[in-house]
C-alpha positions in Angstrom: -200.1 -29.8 -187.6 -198.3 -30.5 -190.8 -201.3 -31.7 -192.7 -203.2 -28.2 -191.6 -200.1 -26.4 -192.6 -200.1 -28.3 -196.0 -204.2 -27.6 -196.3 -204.3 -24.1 -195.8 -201.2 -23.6 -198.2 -202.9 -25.3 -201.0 -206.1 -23.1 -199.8 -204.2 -20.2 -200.5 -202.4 -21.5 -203.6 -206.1 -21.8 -205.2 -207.1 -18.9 -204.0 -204.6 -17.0 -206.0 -205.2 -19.4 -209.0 -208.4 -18.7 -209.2 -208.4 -15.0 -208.9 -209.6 -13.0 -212.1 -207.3 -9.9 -212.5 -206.0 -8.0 -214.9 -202.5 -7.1 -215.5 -201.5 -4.3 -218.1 -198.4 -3.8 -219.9 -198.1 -0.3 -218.0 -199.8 1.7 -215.8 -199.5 5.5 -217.5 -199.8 5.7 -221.4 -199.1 8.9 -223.6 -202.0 9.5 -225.9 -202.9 7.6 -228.8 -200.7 4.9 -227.6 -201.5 1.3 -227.5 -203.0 -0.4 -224.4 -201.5 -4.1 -224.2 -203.2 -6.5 -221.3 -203.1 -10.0 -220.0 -206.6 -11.2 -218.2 -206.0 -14.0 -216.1 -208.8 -16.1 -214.3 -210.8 -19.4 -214.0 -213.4 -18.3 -216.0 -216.6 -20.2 -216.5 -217.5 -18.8 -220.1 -215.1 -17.3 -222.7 -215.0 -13.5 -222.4 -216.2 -11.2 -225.4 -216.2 -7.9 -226.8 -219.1 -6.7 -225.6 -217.8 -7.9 -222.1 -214.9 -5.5 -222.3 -215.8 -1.3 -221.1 -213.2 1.4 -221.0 -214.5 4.2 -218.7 -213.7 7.5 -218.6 -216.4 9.0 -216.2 -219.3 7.2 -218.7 -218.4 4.5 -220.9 -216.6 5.7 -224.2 -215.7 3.9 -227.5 -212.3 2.8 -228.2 -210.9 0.5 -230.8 -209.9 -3.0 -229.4 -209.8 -6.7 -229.7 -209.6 -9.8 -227.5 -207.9 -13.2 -228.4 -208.3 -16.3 -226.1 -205.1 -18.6 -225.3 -205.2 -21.5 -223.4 -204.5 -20.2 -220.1 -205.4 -16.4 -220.2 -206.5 -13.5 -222.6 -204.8 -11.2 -225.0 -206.4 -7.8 -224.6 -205.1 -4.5 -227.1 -206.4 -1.1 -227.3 -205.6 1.7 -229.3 -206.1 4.4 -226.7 -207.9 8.3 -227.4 -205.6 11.5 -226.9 -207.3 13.1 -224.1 -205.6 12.5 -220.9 -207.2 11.8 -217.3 -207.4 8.8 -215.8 -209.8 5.8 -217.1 -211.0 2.0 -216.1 -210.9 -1.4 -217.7 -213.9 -3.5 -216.8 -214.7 -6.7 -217.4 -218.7 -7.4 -217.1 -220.7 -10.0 -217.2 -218.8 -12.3 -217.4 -219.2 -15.9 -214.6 -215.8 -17.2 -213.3 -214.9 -18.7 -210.3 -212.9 -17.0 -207.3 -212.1 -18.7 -204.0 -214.1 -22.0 -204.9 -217.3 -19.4 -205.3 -219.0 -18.5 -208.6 -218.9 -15.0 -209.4 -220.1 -12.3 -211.9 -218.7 -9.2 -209.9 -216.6 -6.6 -212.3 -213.2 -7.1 -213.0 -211.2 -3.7 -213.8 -208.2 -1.9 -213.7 -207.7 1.6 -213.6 -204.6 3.5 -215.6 -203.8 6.9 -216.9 -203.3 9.1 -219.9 -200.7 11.3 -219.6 -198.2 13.2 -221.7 -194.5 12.8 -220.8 -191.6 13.5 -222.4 -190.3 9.9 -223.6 -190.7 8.7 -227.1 -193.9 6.2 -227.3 -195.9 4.6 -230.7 -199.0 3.8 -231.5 -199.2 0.3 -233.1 -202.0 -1.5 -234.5 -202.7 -4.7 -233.9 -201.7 -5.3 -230.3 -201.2 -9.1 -231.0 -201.3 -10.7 -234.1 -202.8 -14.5 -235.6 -201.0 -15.2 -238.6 -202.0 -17.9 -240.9 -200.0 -15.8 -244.1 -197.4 -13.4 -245.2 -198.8 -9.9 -242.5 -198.1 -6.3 -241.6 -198.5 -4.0 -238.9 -199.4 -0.2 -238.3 -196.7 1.6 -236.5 -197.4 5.7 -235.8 -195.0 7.9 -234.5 -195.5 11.6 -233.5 -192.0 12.5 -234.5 -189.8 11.6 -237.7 -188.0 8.7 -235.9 -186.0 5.3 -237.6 -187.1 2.5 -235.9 -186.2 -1.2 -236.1 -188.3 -4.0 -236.2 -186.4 -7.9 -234.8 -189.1 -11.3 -235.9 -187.7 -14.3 -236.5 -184.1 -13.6 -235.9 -184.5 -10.9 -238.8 -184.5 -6.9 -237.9 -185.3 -4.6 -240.8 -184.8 -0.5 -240.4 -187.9 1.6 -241.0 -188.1 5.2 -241.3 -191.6 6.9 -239.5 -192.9 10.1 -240.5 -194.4 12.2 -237.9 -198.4 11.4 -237.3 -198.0 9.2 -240.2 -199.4 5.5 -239.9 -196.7 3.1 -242.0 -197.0 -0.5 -242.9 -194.6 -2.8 -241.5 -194.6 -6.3 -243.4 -193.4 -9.4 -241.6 -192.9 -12.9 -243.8 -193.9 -16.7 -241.9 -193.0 -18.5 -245.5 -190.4 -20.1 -243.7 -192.3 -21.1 -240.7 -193.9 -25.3 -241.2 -195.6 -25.7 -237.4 -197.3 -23.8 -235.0 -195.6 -21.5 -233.7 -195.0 -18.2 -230.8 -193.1 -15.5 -231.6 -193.0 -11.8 -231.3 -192.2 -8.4 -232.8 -189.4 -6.4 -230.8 -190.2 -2.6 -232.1 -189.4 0.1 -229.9 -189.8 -1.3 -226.7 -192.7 -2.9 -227.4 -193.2 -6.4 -227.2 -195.9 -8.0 -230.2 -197.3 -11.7 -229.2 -197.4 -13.5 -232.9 -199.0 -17.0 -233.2 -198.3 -18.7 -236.3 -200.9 -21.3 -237.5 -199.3 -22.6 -241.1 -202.0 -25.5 -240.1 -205.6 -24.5 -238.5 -205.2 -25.3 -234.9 -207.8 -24.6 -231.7 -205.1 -23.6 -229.6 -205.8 -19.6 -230.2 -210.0 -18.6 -230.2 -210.2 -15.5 -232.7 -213.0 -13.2 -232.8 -214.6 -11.8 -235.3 -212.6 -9.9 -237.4 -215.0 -7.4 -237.7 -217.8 -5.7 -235.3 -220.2 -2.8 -234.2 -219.4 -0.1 -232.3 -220.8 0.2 -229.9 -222.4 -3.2 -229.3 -225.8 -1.8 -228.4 -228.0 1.0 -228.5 -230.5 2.0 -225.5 -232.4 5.3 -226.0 -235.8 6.5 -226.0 -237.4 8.2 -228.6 -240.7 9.9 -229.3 -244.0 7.6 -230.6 -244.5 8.1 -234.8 -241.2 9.3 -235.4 -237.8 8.3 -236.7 -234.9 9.3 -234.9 -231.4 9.1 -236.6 -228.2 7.2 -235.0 -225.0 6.4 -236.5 -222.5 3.4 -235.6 -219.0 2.0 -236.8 -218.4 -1.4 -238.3 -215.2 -1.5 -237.9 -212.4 -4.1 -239.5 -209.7 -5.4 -236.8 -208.2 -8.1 -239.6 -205.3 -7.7 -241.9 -207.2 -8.8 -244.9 -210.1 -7.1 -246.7 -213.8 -8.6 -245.9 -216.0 -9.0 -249.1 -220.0 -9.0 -249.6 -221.0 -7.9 -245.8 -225.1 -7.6 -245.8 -226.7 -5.7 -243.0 -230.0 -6.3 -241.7 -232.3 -5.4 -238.8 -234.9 -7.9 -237.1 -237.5 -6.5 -234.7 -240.7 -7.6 -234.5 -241.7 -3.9 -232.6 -239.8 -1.2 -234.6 -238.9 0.1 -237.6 -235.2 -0.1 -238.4 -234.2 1.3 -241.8 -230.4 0.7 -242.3 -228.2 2.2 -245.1 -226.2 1.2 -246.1 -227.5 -2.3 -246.2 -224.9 -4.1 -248.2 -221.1 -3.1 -248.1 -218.9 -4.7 -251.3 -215.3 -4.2 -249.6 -214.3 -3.4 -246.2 -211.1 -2.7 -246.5 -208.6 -4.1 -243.6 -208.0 -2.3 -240.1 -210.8 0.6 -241.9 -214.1 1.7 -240.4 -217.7 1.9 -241.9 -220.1 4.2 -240.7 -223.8 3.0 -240.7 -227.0 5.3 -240.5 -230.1 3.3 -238.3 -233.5 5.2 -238.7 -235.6 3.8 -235.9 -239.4 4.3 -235.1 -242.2 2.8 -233.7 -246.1 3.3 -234.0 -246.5 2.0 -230.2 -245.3 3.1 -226.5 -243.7 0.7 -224.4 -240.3 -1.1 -224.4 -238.9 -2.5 -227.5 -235.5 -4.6 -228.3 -234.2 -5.6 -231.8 -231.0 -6.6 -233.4 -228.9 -5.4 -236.1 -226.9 -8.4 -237.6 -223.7 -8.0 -240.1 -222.5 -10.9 -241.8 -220.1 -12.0 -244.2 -219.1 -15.6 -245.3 -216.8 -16.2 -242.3 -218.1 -13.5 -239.7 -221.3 -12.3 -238.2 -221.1 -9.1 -235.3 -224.8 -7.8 -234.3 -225.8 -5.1 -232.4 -228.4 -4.7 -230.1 -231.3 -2.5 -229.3 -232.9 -1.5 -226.1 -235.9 0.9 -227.2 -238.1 2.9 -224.5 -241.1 4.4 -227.3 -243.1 7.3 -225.4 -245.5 10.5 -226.4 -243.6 12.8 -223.9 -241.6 15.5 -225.0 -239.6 15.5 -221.9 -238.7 11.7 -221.8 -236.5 12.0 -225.1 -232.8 11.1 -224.8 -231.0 10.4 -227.8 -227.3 11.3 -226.9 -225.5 10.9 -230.7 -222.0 11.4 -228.8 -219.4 9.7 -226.2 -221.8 9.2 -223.3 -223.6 6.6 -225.5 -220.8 5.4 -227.7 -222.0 6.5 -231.0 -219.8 7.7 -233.3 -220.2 10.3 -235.6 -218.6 10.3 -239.1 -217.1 13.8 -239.5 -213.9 14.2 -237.7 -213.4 17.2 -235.3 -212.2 19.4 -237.2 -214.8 18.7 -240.1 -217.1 19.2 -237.1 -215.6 23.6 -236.7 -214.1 21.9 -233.1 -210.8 21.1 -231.9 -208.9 19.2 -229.4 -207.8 21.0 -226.2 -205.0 21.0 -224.6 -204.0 19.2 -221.1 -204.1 22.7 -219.3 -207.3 23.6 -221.0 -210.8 22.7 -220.3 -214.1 22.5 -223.1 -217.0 25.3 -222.1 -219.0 22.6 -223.6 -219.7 18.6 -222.9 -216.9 16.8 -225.2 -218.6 14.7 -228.1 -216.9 11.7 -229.7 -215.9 12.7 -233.5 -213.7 10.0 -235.2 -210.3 11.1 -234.5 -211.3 11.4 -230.5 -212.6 13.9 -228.1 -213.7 17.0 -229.8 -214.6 20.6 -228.6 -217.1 22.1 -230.2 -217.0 25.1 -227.5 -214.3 27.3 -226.5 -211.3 25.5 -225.1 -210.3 27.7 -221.8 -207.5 27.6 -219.4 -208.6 25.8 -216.1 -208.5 28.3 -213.4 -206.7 27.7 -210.8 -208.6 29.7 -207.8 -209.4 26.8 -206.2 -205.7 26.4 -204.9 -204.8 30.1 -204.5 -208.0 31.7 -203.3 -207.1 31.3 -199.4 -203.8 33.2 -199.9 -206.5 36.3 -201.1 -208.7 36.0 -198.3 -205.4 36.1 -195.8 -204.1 39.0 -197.5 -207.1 41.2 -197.4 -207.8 40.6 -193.5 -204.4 41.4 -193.1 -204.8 44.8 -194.9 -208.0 45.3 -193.2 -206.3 45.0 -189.8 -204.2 47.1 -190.5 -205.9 49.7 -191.9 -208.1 49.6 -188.5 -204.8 50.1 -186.3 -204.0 52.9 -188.5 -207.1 54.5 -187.9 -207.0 53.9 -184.1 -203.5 55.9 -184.2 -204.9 58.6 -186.1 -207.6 59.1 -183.9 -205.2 59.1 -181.1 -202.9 61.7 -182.0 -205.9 63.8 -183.5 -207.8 64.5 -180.1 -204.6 64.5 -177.9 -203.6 63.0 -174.3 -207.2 62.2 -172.8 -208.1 63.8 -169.3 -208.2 61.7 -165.8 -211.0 63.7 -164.0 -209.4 62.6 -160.6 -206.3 63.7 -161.1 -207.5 67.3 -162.2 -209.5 67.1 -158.4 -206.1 66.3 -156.9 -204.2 69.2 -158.8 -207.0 71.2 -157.6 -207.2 70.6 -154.3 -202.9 71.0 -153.7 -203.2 74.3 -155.1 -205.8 75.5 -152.5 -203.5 74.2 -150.0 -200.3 75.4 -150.8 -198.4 78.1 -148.1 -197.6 80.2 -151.5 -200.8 81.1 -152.0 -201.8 84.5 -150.8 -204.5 84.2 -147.9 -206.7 87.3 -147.3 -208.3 88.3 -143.7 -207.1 87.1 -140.6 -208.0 84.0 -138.2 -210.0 84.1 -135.4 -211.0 82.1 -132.4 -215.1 81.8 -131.6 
């Protein structure tokens, strides 16, 4: 009994080992903040950015990164400002749960919501330090703030929707080594490699967005997209060359050769895509650099039919387009408000390019209505009724008017003419 006790313990024990999950700093964010989470699981391949969706009805573009300890995953993202509630996946990805391999999703749902409590927006979620490094704090108040690393705390003053740099020194630091940046309430993982170690797995420093591109577009002609590269390191990347391979389509890229991407800054890139054939098509976009390389792929459907062309250049595809929304003549509605029009994806978030109107609320109310017109109606019938009533008077019982009748004939008052007589 004890050793069946002792085996299904241990059953259990590596049952919950082996469980993939995800566990999230929080649960409900205010906009713009930043999304800090923990992935925990035997997994059987390391996990990627392009295994990592955030959801929001369709999949939608965010700004993130991924860094692989030992025994679990750093996740950060810096969250859009429209509120509603959205998923973390994880797809495609093999690990093992309850002794069984297993691609299933892994995800976690959470919220967006404004509150009244003071929140940040900091950028990068976790940092890798090999040098002297800085991070991006935001507030959307003027607020004074202070940063603790290292047993050292320095004061910084935030301007209201104002990104600030917040520089951080390891010169004193000789071996690896984990720390973190108190700010806020916020917790920053740092690991400090003053020597190249394996025990942290970054990724590239710099990558598409979005990873991929599926669309189909009409046979002979070129149809426009636009994507992001976008820089997630603290140091500038030099001398990145673009280029397309496909030995099916025509992929025209501009530009094709950036000089300077500055650090945590974004890129835009133009594809112009076209084929000469129908059928399905796929292709690559690679960007490299000396140290990194990020491509993106390309799932083309080529056809001759009107009707069969979708080419979405907003958030239910991922693409991002380089004008912001107010460049765009749209704006950003507010939590009570909703767009007349789909919301499109401009580079500082959801964007309205309709009217923004307030979300009627008939849905909750319109029974109360529909109660207080029957009850009008009912009583405007019983009204009526009592008119009536009163208008034609007491009615008349045809049997009682027989009766009256009939006692007046017989009554010894009445006057009786003639005499009786026996026959």
């Amino acid at each position: 009994m004890k050793k069946v006790a002792i085996f299904i313990l241990t059953f259990m024990l590596l049952s919950l080992v082996s469980a993939a999950e995800i566990k999230l700093s929080k649960e409900i964010y205010q906009p713009e903040e930043t999304l800090q989470a923990e992935i925990y699981g035997n997994f059987l391949e390391s996990i990627k950015v392009e295994n990592i969706h955030f959801y929001r009805e369709r999949n939608i573009p965010l700004e993130y990164d991924i860094l692989k300890l030992p025994d679990k995953y750093l996740l950060y993202a810096l969250l859009p400002y429209e509120e509603g509630n959205y998923t973390l996946k994880i797809e495609d990805v093999n690990y093992q749960e309850e002794n069984v391999v297993t691609d299933k999703e892994i995800m976690k749902t959470f919220q967006i919501a404004k509150g009244n409590e003071s929140y940040l927006s900091i950028d990068p979620g976790f940092v890798v330090a090999r040098e002297d490094f800085y991070i991006q704090a935001e507030s959307k108040e003027n607020k004074q703030i202070t940063a603790e690393f290292l047993g050292e705390s320095q004061t910084v003053d935030l301007i209201g929707w104002k990104e600030k740099k917040i520089y951080f020194s390891i010169s004193n630091v000789t071996n690896y080594t984990e720390a973190e940046i108190k700010i806020s309430g916020y917790s920053i993982p740092v690991f400090i490699f003053p020597n190249k170690s394996e025990a942290v797995v970054e990724f590239p420093n710099f990558r598409f967005n979005p990873l991929k591109i599926e669309a189909t577009i009409l046979k002979e002609q070129k149809h426009s997209f636009t994507v992001a590269l976008i820089s997630f390191g603290l140091k500038n990347i030099t001398d990145i060359k673009i280029t397309a391979n496909s030995s099916d389509l025509s992929v025209l890229v501009k530009p094709d050769n950036i000089s300077n991407l500055e650090a945590k800054s974004t890129e835009f890139i133009n594809l112009s895509i076209s084929s000469e054939e129908e059928g399905s098509f796929t292709g690559k976009v690679t960007a490299e650099s000396s140290n990194y390389t990020t491509e993106l792929e390309l799932y083309i459907e080529v056809t001759d039919n009107q009707s069969e062309i979708i080419i979405n250049n907003d958030s239910s595809t991922g693409y991002i387009e380089e004008k912001s929304c107010n460049e765009s003549g749209g704006k950003v509605c507010a939590s009570d408000e909703k767009c007349s029009v789909e919301l499109i994806m401009k580079t500082d978030g959801f964007c309205c390019l309709g009217t923004c109107e307030k979300e009627s609320k008939e849905g909750s109310s319109s029974w109360i209505y529909g109660v207080i017109l029957i009850v009008v109606l009912i009583a405007g019938l019983i009204g009526f009724s009592i008119y009536v009533k009163k208008k034609q008077g007491k009615p008349v019982n045809p049997l009682k008017k027989r009766e009256d009748s009939f006692q007046q004939r017989m009554s010894p008052s009445r006057e009786i003419r003639g005499g009786l007589t026996n026959t």
